[in-house]
C-alpha positions in Angstrom: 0.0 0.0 0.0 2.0 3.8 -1.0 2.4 5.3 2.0 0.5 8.7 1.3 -2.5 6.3 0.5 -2.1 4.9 4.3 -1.4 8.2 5.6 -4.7 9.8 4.3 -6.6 6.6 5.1 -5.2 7.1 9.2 -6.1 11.2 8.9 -9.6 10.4 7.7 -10.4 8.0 10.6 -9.0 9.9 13.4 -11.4 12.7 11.9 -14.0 10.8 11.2 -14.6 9.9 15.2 -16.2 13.4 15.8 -19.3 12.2 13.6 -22.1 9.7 13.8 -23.3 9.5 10.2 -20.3 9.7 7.9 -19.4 8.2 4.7 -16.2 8.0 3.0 -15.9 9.0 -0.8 -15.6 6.1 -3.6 -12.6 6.3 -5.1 -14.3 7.9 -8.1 -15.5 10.8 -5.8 -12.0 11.1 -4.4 -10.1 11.6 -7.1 -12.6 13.5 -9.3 -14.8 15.8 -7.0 -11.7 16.0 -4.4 -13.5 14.9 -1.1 -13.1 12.6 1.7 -15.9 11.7 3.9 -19.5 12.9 4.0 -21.0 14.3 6.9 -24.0 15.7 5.3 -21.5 18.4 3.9 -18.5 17.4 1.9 -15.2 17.4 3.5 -11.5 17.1 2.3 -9.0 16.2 4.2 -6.1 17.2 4.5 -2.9 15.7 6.3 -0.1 17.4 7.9 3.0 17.5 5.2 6.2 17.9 4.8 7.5 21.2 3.0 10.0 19.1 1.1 10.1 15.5 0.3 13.6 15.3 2.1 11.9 17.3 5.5 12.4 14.9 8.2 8.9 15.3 9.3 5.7 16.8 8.2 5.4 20.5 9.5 2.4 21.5 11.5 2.8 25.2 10.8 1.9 24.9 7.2 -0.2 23.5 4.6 0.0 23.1 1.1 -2.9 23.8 -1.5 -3.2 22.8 -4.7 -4.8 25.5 -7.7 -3.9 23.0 -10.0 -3.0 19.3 -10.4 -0.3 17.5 -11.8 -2.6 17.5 -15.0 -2.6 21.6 -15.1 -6.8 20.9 -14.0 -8.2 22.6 -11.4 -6.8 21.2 -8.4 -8.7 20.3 -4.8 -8.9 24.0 -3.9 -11.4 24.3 -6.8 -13.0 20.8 -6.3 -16.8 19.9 -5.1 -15.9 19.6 -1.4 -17.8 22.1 1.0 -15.0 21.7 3.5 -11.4 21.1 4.3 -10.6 19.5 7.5 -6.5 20.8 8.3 -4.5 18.2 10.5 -2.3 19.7 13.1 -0.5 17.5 15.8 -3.7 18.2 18.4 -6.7 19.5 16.2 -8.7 19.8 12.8 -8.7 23.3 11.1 -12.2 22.9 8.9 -12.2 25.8 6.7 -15.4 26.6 4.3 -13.7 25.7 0.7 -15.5 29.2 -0.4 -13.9 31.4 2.2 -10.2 29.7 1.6 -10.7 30.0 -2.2 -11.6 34.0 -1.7 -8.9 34.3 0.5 -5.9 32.4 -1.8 -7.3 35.3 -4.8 -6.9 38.2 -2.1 -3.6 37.2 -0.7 -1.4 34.9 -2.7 1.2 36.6 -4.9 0.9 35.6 -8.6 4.7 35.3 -8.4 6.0 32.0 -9.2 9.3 31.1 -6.8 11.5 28.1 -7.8 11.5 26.7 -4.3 8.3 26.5 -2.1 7.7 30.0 -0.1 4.7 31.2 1.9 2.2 32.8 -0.3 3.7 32.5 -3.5 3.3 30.2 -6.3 5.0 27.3 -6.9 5.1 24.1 -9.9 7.0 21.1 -9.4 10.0 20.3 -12.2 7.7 18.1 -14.8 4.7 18.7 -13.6 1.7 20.8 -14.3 0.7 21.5 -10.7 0.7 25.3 -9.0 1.0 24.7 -5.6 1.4 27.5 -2.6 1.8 27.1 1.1 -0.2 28.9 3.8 0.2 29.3 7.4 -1.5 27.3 9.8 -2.6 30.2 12.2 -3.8 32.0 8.5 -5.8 28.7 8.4 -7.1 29.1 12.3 -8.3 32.5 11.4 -10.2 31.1 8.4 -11.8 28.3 10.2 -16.0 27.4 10.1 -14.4 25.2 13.3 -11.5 23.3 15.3 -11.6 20.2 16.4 -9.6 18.3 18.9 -8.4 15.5 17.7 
């Protein structure tokens, strides 16, 4: 089983706990319509990352978000999810996907930087993906709720 798989798989059930009714997405829903579980809403979630594959350990303080995918489509940011659920080492960050989505036009730059920065764009070598990385506490100002994990 790939290991990102696995690690998505353990975010989504330690989420999942806060909720009676909940189903998870079919594959199909994941990978096209970019959501997780369904708790009458949609909700993505997303696990805490590392800023660089060689990072010794995924990095609480920030979060990636994707505007496009490794295809150059619309990436989960733009996706059918109402929510994203943001793992920190103790809590969930759920953020309305509208009010994230207004916020990445108002304040990331449309500069493109050639290794990951806060706020600014960024595409993988041989890919089609634009990527950027926000703070957490931007994320804890944004959020519809926070959840203890």
């Amino acid at each position: 089983m790939n290991s990102s798989f696995a690690i998505g798989r353990r975010g989504e059930s330690l989420f999942r706990r806060h909720f009676d009714k909940v189903r998870h997405a079919t594959p199909e829903e994941d990978m096209e319509d970019h959501w997780d579980l369904r708790l009458y809403c949609d909700v993505d979630i997303k696990t805490m990352k590392k800023v660089r594959r060689g990072d010794e350990a995924p990095d609480e303080n920030i979060h990636w978000l994707e505007i496009k995918n490794v295809h150059g489509k619309l990436g989960w940011l733009y996706g059918k999810a109402d929510y994203f659920a943001f793992e920190t080492l103790r809590y969930w960050i759920v953020v309305d996907r509208e009010d994230l989505q207004s916020w990445v036009k108002d304040n990331i730059s449309k500069e493109f930087v050639e290794e990951p920065e806060l706020y600014k764009l960024y595409q993988r070598e041989g890919r089609a993906d634009v990527l950027t990385l926000i703070s957490t506490h931007d994320l804890s100002f944004l959020s519809s709720i926070i959840l203890m994990k």
